[in-house]
C-alpha positions in Angstrom: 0.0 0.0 0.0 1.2 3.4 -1.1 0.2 6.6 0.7 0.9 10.5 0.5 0.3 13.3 2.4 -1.1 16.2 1.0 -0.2 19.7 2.4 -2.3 22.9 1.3 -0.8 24.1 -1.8 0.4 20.6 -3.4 -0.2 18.9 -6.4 -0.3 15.0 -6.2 -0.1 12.7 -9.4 -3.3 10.3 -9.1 -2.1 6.9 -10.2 -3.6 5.0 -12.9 -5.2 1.8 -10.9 -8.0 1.9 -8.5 -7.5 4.2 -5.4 -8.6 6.8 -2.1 -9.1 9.7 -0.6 -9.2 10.0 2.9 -9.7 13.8 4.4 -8.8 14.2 8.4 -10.0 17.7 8.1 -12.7 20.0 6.0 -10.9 20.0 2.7 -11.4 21.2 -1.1 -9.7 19.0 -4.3 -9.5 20.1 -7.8 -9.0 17.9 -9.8 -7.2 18.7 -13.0 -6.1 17.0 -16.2 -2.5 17.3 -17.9 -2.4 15.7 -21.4 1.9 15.2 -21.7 3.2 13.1 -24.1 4.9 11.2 -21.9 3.9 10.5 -17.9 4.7 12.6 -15.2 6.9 12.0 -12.4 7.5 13.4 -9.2 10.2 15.0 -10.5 7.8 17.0 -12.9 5.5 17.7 -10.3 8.3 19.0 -7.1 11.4 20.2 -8.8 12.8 19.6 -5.3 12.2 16.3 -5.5 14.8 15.5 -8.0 17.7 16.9 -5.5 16.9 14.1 -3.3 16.2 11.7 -6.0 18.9 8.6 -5.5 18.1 7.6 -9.7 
């Protein structure tokens, strides 16, 4: 089982297979499409995320 936790202001890639949202407070989602040509990674997503990427 994967999980994330959201913070207010970030964008999370929805994976392509079933899955759930859970809220533990009053909370708003938008939902958005992208259409890339290839798929997204995290790296896309949180520039940051590449600095601490070990790939």
């Amino acid at each position: 089982e994967v999980r994330w936790n959201g913070s207010p202001g970030d964008l999370l890639i929805i994976p392509d297979a079933r899955h759930a949202l859970e809220a533990v407070e009053d909370s708003v989602v938008l939902l958005s499409v992208a259409k890339t040509i290839t798929p997204a990674t995290m790296q896309d997503v949180d520039p940051a995320a590449s600095a601490t990427s070990t790939t």
